[in-house]
N, C-alpha and C positions, 0 to 999 in steps of 0.2 A: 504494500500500500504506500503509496506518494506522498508528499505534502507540498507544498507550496510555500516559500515564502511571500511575505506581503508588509506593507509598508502601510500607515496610516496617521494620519493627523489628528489629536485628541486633546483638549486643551491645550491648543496651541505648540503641543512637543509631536515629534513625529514618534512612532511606536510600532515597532516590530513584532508581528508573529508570525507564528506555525498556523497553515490551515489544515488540518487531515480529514476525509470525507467529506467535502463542500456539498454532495448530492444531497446530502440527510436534511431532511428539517429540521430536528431537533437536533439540539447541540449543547455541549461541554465543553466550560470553558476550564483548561489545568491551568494553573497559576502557580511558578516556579517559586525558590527558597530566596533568602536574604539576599546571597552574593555568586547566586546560580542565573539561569537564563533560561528561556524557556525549552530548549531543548533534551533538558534534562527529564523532558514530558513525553521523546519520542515512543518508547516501549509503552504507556500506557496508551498516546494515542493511537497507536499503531494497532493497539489491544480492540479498541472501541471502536474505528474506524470504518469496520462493517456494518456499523445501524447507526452512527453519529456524527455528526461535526464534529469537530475537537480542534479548537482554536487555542494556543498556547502563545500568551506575550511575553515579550521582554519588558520587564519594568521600569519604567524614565530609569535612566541612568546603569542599564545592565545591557550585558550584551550589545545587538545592534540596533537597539533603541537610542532618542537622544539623551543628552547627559543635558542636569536640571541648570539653570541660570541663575535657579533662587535655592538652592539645597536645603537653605534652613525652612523656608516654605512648602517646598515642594516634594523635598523626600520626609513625606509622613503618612499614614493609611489614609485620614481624611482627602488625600491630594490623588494617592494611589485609585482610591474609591471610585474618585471623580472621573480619573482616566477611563476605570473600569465601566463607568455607567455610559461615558462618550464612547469607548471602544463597543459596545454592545448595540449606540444606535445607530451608530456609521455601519455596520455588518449586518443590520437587519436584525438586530438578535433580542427579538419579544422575551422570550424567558430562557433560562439552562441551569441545566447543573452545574455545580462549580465541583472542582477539587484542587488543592492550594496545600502545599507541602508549608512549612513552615509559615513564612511572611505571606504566602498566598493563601493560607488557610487564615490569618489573620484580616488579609483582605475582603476574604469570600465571610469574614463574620460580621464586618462593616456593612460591606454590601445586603448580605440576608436581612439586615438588622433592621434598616432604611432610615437609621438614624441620621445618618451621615448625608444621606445622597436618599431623601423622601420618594423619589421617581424610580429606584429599585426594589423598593417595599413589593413581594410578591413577586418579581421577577425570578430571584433564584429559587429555584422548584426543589432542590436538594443542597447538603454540603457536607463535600468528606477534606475533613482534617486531617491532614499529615503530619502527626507529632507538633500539632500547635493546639492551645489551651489559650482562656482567657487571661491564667494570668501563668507568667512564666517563672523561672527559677532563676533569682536573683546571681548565682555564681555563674549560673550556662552564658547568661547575658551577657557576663563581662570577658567570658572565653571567647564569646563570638566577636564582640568589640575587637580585645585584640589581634584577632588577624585580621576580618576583616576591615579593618581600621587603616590598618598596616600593611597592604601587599606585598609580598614580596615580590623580587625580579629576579632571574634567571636566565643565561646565556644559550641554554637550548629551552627547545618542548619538552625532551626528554626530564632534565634537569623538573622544570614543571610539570609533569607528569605526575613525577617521582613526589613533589610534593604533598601534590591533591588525592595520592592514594594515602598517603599519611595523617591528613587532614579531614579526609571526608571517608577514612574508614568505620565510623557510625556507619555509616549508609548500606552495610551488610554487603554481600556476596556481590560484586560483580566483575562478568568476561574482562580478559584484557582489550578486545574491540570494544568493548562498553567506555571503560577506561582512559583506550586513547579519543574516544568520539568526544565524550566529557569534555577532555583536553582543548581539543582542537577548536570544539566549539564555546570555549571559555578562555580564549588566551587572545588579547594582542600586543600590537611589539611597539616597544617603549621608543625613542627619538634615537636613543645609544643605541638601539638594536636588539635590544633585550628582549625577554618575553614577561608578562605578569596577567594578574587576570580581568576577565575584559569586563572590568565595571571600574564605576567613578567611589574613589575613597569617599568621596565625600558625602555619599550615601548613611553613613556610620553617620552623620549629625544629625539623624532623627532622635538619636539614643538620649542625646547630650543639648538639644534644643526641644525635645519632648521626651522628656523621661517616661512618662508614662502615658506612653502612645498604645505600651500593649497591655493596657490593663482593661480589660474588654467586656468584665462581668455586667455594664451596662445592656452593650449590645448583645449579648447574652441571652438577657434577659428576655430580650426582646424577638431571637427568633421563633418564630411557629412551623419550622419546616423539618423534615426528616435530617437528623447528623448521626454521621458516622466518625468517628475518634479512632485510626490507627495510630497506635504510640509504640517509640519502640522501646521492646522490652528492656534496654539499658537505659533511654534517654535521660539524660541529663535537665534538661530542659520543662519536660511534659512531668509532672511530678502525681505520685498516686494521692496527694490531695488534692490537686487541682482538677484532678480526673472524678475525684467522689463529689465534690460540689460542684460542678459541669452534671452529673447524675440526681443532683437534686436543685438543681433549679435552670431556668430556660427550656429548652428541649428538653432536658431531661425530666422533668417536675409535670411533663406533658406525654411521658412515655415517647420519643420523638427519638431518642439519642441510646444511639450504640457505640460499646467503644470494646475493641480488640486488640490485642497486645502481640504484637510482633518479634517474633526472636528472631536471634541472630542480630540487632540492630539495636543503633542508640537513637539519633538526631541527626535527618530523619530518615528512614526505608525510602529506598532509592526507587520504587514501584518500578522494577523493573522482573523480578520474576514472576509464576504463574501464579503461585497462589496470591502474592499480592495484586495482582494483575484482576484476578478470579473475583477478590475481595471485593470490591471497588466497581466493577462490570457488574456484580450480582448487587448490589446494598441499588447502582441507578435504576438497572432494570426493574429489579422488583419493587422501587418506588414506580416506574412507572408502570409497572402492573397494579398497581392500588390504588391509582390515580385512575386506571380506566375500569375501575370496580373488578376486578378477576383476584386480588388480593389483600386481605384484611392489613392495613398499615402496622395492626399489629405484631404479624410474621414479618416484618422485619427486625424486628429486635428480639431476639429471644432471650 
């Protein structure tokens, strides 16, 4: 299955994605991690791509998207949001399911929420979370700061390679073509010639201009749609309290929310093998089997 690249204009930044099955009507949109791009969505869209759209962007300032003019404005979820809600009516796209690994599952709780961005309230029809929680763990937070904050550089790919298997070994089991795709498609070359990775540092002054950008139990509260919570069974980040009160209140306090524990993995499952693949395919589907009455909303959460 293909994808297409595409190029878009959304408040005013131009914004990169992935298309994969543009015939479907219904559509999903994946939304990549902090200091990742969206390509890191190929294996699931490649999964779904037989009955779905699956549109995957770069976020202002990541990969081949543009990089922001205002950082301290711009890179925060309410900004991301806003992208999200222009991206969705420049594409035709009435409603979808989201799935958002990390900062995209943050996005997709904004979004659900319509706190942020009122004109998406009902739009998202599902949301599966990738080892992202309303509120996170104070020490993961300042692990991710400092690399991401701080890229490093590197005289080969290989050299960076070699990093990002060291770095993003949470992310459980994956092929050495996996590995160098990641690369390839996360690296550009610095003015000396160097290689580092292709987002703007200065993405990291959401952390430090809004400290408490990911503190989300508001919008939380607020969703009434079906969530699914993969956490990985080491994460750092996703913590088993933030996972029990996520289970009682928002979705959860509405019967709405399931959450599944991952091994092999920290922060976060690279959705790139079957069963996670499986996971994620079956939690949309069967929302939309319940949607067209053939299934009690209840069997989704067992």
């Amino acid at each position: 299955m293909h994808f297409t690249s595409n190029y878009v204009t959304c408040a005013g930044r131009e914004i990169h994605y992935t298309e994969w099955g543009s015939q479907h009507q219904g559509t999903v949109i994946a939304w990549h991690g902090l200091a990742r791009t969206g390509r890191d969505m190929d294996e699931l869209a490649q999964h779904l791509a037989g009955r779905w759209r699956v549109v995957c962007p770069d976020t202002l300032g990541r990969g081949l998207s543009q990089w922001s003019a205002d950082p301290g404005a711009e890179y925060t979820l309410a900004f991301y949001a806003q992208l999200a809600a222009e991206l969705m009516d420049r594409l035709g796209i009435e409603q979808a399911h989201w799935v958002g690994t990390s900062m995209g599952g943050a996005i997709g709780t904004v979004c659900a929420a319509g706190l942020a961005q009122p004109q998406l309230k009902g739009r998202i029809r599902s949301l599966v979370l990738n080892d992202n929680a309303p509120r996170l763990a104070a020490p993961a937070l300042e692990r991710i700061k400092a690399y991401a904050g701080s890229p490093p550089a590197f005289a080969t790919v290989s050299e960076l390679e070699a990093f990002y298997r060291q770095v993003y070994r949470p992310f459980g089991w994956l092929s050495d073509a996996q590995w160098r795709r990641l690369t390839e498609t996360s690296t550009r070359r610095l003015p000396d010639g160097r290689v580092t990775p292709h987002y703007d540092p200065a993405m990291v002054r959401q952390f430090i201009d809004h400290p408490n950008d990911y503190e989300l139990w508001e919008h939380w509260d607020a969703i009434d749609i079906p969530v699914l919570c993969l956490r990985g069974a080491d994460s750092d980040l996703v913590l088993p309290d933030a996972v029990e009160e996520m289970q009682r209140r928002g979705p959860g306090s509405r019967g709405l929310f399931r959450v599944v524990e991952i091994p092999g993995c920290g922060h976060a499952p690279a959705l790139n093998v079957p069963d996670q693949l499986d996971l994620v395919a079956g939690f949309i589907d069967g929302h939309e089997q319940a949607a067209a009455g053939r299934r009690p909303v209840s069997a989704l959460h067992p």
